[in-house]
Each structure stands twice: as structure tokens, then as C-alpha cells.
C-alpha positions, 0 to 999 in steps of 0.5 A: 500500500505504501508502495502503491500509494508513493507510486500514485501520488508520482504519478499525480505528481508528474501530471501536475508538473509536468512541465518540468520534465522538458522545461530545462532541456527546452531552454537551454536548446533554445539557449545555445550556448554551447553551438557556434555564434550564428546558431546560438544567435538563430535560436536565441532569435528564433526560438527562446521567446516562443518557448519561454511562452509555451513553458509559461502556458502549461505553467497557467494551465496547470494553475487554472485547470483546478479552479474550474470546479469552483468557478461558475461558467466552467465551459466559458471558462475552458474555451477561453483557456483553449483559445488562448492556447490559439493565440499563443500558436498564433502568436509564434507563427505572426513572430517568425512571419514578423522577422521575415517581414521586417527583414524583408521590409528593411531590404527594401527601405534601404534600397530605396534609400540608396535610390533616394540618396543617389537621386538626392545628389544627382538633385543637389548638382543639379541645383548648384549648376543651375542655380546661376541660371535661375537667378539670372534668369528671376532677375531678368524677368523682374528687369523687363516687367517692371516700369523703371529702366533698372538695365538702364540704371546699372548700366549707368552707375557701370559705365560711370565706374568703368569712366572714373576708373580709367580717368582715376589711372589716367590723371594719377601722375598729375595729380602726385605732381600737384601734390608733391609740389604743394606738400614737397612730399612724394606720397604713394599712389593709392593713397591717391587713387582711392580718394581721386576715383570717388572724386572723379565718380562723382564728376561724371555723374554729376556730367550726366546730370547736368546733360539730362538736366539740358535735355529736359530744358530743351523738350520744355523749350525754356529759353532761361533754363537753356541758357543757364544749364548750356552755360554750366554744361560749357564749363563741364565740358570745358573742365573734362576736357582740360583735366580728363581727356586731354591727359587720356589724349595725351596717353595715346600721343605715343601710339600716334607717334608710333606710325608717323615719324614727324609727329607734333600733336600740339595743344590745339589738336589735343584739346579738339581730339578730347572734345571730339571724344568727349562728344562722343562718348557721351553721346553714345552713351547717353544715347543708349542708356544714359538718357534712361538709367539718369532721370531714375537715378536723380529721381533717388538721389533728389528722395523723389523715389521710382515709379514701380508697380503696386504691389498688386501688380508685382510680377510673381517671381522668384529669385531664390536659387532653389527650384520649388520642385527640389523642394517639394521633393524634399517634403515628399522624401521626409513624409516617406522617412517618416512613414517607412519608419513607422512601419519598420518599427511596427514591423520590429516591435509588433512580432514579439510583443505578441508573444509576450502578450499571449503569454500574460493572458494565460496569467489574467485568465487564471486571475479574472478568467479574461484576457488583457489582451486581444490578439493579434495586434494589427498595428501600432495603434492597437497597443494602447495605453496602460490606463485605457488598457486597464479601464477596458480590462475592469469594464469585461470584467464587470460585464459578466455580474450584470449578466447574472443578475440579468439571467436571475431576473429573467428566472423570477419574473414568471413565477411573480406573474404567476403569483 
């Protein structure tokens, strides 16, 4: 009997713990630790998970099977435990699928990313070798639509700088002559060139000046204004003639020398060749944009401001060096970052949070007989929060007294219309 009796409380034994006969011999398979690296990491990657959730399975089973002699609905109750035995193998099987997938999906997404780096690339130089084109091409057609002859106007200063620059270079050595024998001192010629180019820019402009100045008086036919304005513009003439191109004359007497072997200019002829010069340079000039770029620049120089279209009337275009399309490209490449991401980590996350999931079922079924859980989780939205997970978790549990009372009411409501 003794015998007979230790011989059955084994066996009762061994069925109730049965886990612990292949538990051990399954983690450390699952474990590898004595197979080669690429194994051990498979198995630890493939299997221990899984099996951790099926040893923990038979554990619950074992503590829920018991509890079904006390608990109400018993059928209910194995059901429940049965399909979650369903969601475990569901579990495993979307977790081995999930590591293909997000293998599969990582694949992908860096191949599109070799594709979206190399075409971001082949962009940006495309960009940089254009955007000089662009920005031409922006300022120019904000040149021709607008009102003000803007061309006009920089040829002007242009031309004014490129004329008080040579004359600057010209007149130099006058000028440190002058200057030496004022002071007595031989002062060095940028310290002469840089305040001589300001001064003689301001000379020509104020020639132009003078010039649109007489030309008006002329179109208004104001006998007064003419007189006056030619007079000043005689003395102009006079004094850049004398002071300007008569020293540039003077720099080209070698080159006429060079082809004449009694050559003798004199002051006559080099006065007349620096008006016939001036007459035709200024006459060239003013008539191919100084008569233009002069009425608008004394206009903002006087405060009166240009006339230019109203905001309204604005052409629309853009200066910017980056075309729109580069940057809607952009915008489009990040939504993708952004959404691939989303993916790839719903892809890595979801497969073994369902594991883990089925596995605390099987311990909220034995507690309250309701799963925490429903599985499987589509997306990431279906892992919820700790507190609205545990609100829906109270409501399923508190939904199963109202259907007693219910089933109570409806037992005792005919006996009382009986009565």
C-alpha cells in the first residue's frame, strides 16, 4: 500500500508538473550556448521567446485547470483557456512571419534609400549648376516687367565706374605732381587713387546730370533754363576736357607717334581730339542708356523715389536659387522617412510583443478568467495605453455580474406573474 500509494501520488505528481520534465532541456536548446555564434544567435532569435511562452502556458494551465470546479461558467471558462492556447500558436507563427517581414521590409527601405540618396545628389548638382541660371534668369524677368529702366540704371552707375576708373589711372601722375609740389612730399599712389576715383565718380555723374538736366530744358523749350544749364554744361565740358581727356589724349600721343615719324600733336589738336571724344562718348552713351538709367537715378538721389508697380501688380517671381520642385521633393522624401519608419518599427516591435502578450493572458485568465489582451495586434495603434488598457480590462470584467443578475431576473419574473 505504501508502495502503491508513493507510486500514485508520482504519478499525480508528474501530471501536475509536468512541465518540468522538458522545461530545462527546452531552454537551454533554445539557449545555445554551447553551438557556434550564428546558431546560438538563430535560436536565441528564433526560438527562446516562443518557448519561454509555451513553458509559461502549461505553467497557467496547470494553475487554472483546478479552479474550474469552483468557478461558475466552467465551459466559458475552458474555451477561453483553449483559445488562448490559439493565440499563443498564433502568436509564434505572426513572430517568425514578423522577422521575415521586417527583414524583408528593411531590404527594401534601404534600397530605396540608396535610390533616394543617389537621386538626392544627382538633385543637389543639379541645383548648384543651375542655380546661376535661375537667378539670372528671376532677375531678368523682374528687369523687363517692371516700369523703371533698372538695365538702364546699372548700366549707368557701370559705365560711370568703368569712366572714373580709367580717368582715376589716367590723371594719377598729375595729380602726385600737384601734390608733391604743394606738400614737397612724394606720397604713394593709392593713397591717391582711392580718394581721386570717388572724386572723379562723382564728376561724371554729376556730367550726366547736368546733360539730362539740358535735355529736359530743351523738350520744355525754356529759353532761361537753356541758357543757364548750356552755360554750366560749357564749363563741364570745358573742365573734362582740360583735366580728363586731354591727359587720356595725351596717353595715346605715343601710339600716334608710333606710325608717323614727324609727329607734333600740339595743344590745339589735343584739346579738339578730347572734345571730339568727349562728344562722343557721351553721346553714345547717353544715347543708349544714359538718357534712361539718369532721370531714375536723380529721381533717388533728389528722395523723389521710382515709379514701380503696386504691389498688386508685382510680377510673381522668384529669385531664390532653389527650384520649388527640389523642394517639394524634399517634403515628399521626409513624409516617406517618416512613414517607412513607422512601419519598420511596427514591423520590429509588433512580432514579439505578441508573444509576450499571449503569454500574460494565460496569467489574467487564471486571475479574472479574461484576457488583457486581444490578439493579434494589427498595428501600432492597437497597443494602447496602460490606463485605457486597464479601464477596458475592469469594464469585461464587470460585464459578466450584470449578466447574472440579468439571467436571475429573467428566472423570477414568471413565477411573480404567476403569483
Amino acid at each position: 500500500m505504501i508502495g502503491g500509494n508513493g507510486s500514485f501520488v508520482d504519478i499525480v505528481l508528474s501530471v501536475i508538473l509536468f512541465p518540468t520534465l522538458f522545461q530545462e532541456a527546452f531552454i537551454n536548446f533554445a539557449w545555445g550556448a554551447e553551438d557556434l555564434f550564428w546558431v546560438m544567435a538563430a535560436k536565441r532569435l528564433f526560438l527562446l521567446l516562443p518557448v519561454c511562452a509555451i513553458i509559461l502556458g502549461c505553467w497557467a494551465t496547470i494553475a487554472c485547470l483546478p479552479t474550474v470546479v469552483v468557478r461558475q461558467k466552467r465551459v466559458e471558462f475552458l474555451t477561453l483557456l483553449l483559445v488562448t492556447w490559439w493565440d499563443v500558436g498564433k502568436a509564434i507563427a505572426y513572430f517568425w512571419g514578423g522577422i521575415a517581414k521586417f527583414t524583408l521590409s528593411l531590404l527594401a527601405s534601404l534600397a530605396a534609400l540608396v535610390k533616394i540618396l543617389f537621386f538626392a545628389v544627382l538633385s543637389i548638382v543639379q541645383e548648384l549648376i543651375f542655380a546661376p541660371f535661375r537667378l539670372i534668369f528671376g532677375a531678368t524677368r523682374n528687369l523687363v516687367s517692371s516700369q523703371v529702366a533698372w538695365v538702364a540704371v546699372y548700366l549707368t552707375l557701370f559705365w560711370c565706374l568703368i569712366e572714373a576708373l580709367i580717368f582715376s589711372y589716367v590723371t594719377t601722375p598729375l595729380v602726385m605732381d600737384v601734390f608733391s609740389n604743394i606738400t614737397g612730399e612724394n606720397l604713394h599712389p593709392y593713397l591717391i587713387r582711392v580718394p581721386l576715383f570717388i572724386f572723379l565718380l562723382f564728376v561724371v555723374m554729376g556730367s550726366y546730370a547736368v546733360l539730362s538736366t539740358l535735355v529736359n530744358s530743351v523738350k520744355s523749350k525754356n529759353i532761361g533754363a537753356i541758357l543757364g544749364i548750356g552755360a554750366i554744361e560749357a564749363v563741364v565740358l570745358f573742365v573734362e576736357v582740360m583735366f580728363l581727356y586731354r591727359e587720356f589724349v595725351d596717353a595715346l600721343v605715343p601710339w600716334f607717334a608710333q606710325y608717323s615719324a614727324n609727329f607734333e600733336l600740339g595743344v590745339t589738336g589735343t584739346l579738339a581730339i578730347a572734345t571730339f571724344v568727349w562728344f562722343g562718348i557721351r553721346s553714345l552713351s547717353w544715347f543708349l542708356f544714359a538718357s534712361h538709367g539718369t532721370p531714375v537715378l536723380m529721381q533717388i538721389i533728389q528722395g523723389k523715389g521710382a515709379e514701380v508697380f503696386a504691389k498688386s501688380e508685382m510680377p510673381k517671381t522668384r529669385l531664390s536659387a532653389i527650384s520649388p520642385e527640389f523642394v517639394n521633393k524634399i517634403k515628399e522624401e521626409s513624409a516617406w522617412f517618416a512613414t517607412k519608419g513607422e512601419e519598420l518599427l511596427a514591423a520590429l516591435i509588433l512580432p514579439p510583443l505578441q508573444v509576450v502578450a499571449s503569454g500574460i493572458n494565460f496569467c489574467t485568465l487564471f486571475l479574472s478568467g479574461n484576457h488583457l489582451f486581444e490578439l493579434p495586434f494589427t498595428n501600432m495603434e492597437a497597443i494602447t495605453n496602460t490606463r485605457a488598457l486597464l479601464e477596458n480590462f475592469s469594464k469585461r470584467g464587470k460585464r459578466k455580474p450584470a449578466e447574472k443578475t440579468t439571467e436571475k431576473e429573467a428566472e423570477y419574473t414568471p413565477q411573480k406573474e404567476l403569483v
